[in-house]
Backbone bond lengths (Angstrom), bond angles and torsions (degrees), N, CA, C in turn:
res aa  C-N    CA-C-N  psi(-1)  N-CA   C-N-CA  omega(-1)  CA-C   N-CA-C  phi
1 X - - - 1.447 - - 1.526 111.10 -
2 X 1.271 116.97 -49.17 1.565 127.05 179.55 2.032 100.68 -55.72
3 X 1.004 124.15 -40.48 1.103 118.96 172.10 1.529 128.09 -61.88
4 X 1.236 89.08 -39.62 2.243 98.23 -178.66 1.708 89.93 -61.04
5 X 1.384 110.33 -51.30 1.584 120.82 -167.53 2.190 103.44 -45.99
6 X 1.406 79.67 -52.06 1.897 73.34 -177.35 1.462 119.74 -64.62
7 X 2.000 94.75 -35.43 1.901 80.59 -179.85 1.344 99.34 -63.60
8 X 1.516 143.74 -50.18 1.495 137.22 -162.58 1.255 111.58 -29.80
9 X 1.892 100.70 -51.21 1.601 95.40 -161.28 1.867 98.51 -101.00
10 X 1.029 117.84 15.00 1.854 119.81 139.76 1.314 109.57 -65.86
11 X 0.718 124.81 -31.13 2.064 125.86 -151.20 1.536 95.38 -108.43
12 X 1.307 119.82 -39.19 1.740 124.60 158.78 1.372 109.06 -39.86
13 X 1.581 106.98 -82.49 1.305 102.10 -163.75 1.415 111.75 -59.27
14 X 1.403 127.36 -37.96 1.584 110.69 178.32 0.977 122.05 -45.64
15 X 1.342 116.81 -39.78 1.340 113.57 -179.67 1.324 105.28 -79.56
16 X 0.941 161.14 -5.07 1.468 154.48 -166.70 1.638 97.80 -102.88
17 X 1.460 134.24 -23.22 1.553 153.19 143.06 1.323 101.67 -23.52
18 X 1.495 85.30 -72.65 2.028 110.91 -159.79 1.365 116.08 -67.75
19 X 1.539 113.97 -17.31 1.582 111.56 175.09 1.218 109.71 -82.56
20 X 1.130 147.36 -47.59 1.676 124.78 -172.57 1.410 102.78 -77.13
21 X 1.170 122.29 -34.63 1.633 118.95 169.28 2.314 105.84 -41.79
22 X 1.195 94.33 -60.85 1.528 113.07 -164.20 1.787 93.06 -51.71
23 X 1.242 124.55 -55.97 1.435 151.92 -129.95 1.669 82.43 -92.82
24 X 1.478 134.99 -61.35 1.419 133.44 160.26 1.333 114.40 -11.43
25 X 1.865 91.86 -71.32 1.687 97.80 -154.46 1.547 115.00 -79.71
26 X 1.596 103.81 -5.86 1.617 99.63 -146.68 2.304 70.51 -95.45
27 X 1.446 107.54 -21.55 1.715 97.24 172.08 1.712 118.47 -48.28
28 X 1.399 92.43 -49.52 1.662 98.20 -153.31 1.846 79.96 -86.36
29 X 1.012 131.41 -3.47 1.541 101.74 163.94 1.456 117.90 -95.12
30 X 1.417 98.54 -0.38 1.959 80.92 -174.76 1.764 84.40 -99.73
31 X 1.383 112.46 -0.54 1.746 105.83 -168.15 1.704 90.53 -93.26
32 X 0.994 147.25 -18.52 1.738 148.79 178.78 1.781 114.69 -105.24
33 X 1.391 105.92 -11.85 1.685 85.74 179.82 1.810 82.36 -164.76
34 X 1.596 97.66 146.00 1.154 121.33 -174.86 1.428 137.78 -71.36
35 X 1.413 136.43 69.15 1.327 158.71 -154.22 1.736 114.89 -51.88
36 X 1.181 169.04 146.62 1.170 118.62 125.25 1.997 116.32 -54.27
37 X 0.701 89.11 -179.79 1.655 96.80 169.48 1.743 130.52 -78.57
38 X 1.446 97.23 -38.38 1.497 104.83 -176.55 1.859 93.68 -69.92
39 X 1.091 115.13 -27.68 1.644 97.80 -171.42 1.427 113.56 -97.13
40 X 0.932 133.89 4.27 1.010 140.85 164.39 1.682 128.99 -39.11
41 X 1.653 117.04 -48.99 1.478 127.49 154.65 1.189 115.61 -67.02
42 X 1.424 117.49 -19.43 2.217 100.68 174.12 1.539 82.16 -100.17
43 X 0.846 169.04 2.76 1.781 152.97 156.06 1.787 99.61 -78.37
44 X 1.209 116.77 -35.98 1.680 110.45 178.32 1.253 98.23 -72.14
45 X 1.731 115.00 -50.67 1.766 100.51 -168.61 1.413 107.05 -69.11
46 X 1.742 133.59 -27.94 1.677 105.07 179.34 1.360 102.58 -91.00
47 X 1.279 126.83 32.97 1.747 103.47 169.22 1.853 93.20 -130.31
48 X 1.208 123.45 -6.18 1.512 130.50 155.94 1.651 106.37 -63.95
49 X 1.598 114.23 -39.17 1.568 109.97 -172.67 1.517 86.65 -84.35
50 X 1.340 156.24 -70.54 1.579 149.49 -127.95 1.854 81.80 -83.76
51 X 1.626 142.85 -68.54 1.022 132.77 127.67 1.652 120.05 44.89
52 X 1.356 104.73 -83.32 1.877 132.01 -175.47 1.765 100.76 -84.85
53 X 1.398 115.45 -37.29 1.459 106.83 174.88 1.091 117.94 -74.71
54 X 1.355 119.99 -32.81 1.875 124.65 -167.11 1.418 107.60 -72.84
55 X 1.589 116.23 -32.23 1.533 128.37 -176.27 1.613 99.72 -67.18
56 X 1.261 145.74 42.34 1.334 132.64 175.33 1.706 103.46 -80.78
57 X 1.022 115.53 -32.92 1.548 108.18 173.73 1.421 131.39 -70.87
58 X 1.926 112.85 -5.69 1.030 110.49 161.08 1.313 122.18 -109.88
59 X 1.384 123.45 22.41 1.249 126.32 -174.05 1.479 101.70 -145.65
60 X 1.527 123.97 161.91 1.617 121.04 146.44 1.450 117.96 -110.82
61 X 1.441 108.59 34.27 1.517 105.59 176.29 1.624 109.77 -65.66
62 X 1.098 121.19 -173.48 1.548 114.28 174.49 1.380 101.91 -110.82
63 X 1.529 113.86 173.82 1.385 128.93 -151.04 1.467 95.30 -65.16
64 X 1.256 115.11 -38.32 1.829 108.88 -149.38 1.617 85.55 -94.18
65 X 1.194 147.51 -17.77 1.265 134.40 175.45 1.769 117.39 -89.88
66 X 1.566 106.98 -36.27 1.771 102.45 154.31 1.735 110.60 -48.55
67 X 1.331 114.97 -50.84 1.376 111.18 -177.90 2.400 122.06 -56.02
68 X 0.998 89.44 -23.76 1.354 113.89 -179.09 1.497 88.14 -79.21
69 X 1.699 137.25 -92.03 0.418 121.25 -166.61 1.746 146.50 -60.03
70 X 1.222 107.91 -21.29 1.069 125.86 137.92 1.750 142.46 -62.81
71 X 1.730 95.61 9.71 1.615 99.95 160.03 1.666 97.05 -120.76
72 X 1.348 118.81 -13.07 1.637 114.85 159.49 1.195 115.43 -32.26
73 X 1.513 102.63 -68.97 1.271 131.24 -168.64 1.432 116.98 -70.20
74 X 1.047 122.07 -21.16 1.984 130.64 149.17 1.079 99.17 -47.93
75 X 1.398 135.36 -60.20 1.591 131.28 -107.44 1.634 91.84 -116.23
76 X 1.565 119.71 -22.36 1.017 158.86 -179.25 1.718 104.29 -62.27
77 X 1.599 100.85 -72.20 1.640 128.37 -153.80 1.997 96.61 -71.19
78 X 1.321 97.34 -38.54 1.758 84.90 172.63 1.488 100.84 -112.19
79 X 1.181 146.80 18.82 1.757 138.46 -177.79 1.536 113.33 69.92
80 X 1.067 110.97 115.11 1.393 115.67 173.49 1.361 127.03 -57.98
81 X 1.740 107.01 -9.59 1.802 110.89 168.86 1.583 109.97 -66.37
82 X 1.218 117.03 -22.50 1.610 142.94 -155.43 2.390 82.57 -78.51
83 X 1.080 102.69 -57.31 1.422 99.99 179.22 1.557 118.39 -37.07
84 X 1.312 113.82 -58.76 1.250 122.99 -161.72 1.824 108.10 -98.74
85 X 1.336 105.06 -4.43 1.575 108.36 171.22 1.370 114.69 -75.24
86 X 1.151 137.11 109.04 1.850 133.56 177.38 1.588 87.79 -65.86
87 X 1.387 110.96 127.62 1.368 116.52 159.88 1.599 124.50 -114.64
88 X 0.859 142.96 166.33 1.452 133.84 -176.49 1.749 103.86 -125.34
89 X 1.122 122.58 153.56 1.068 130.06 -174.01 1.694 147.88 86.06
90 X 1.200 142.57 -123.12 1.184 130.89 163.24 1.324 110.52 -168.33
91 X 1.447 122.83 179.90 1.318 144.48 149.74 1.170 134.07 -38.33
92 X 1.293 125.04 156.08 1.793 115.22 162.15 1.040 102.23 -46.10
């Protein structure tokens, strides 16, 4: 049990890494090309997961838990209220 507990809080902090990183880039893309709005949180969560996979050289977590944590850190970088809000409209 003490072990599941440490990977958890491995897979925490990465993601807590990966959100202002995620939260940057996922800015300057809705600030250069035109989004609608509602998609905006599934484009943070699959580039938070590719994101959590590409980082294998700074971590030794395993593949399927970089990927986890790196959809934290999506889900994180635009707010997960943002999921379930219907929004209308778009981007710059």
């Amino acid at each position: 049990m003490e072990g599941q507990q440490e990977v958890m809080n491995t897979v925490l902090i990465f993601a807590t890494v990966l959100a202002p990183i995620l939260a940057a880039v996922m800015e300057a893309i809705k600030k250069t090309v035109k989004l609608p709005n509602n998609f905006i949180p599934l484009i943070s969560l699959g580039l938070g997961i590719v994101l959590g996979l590409a980082a294998y050289p700074f971590t030794d977590l395993d593949l399927t838990l970089r990927a986890w944590a790196g959809g934290f850190a999506g889900l994180a970088g635009t707010g997960l209220f943002e999921l379930v809000k219907k929004r209308e409209g778009s981007t710059k």
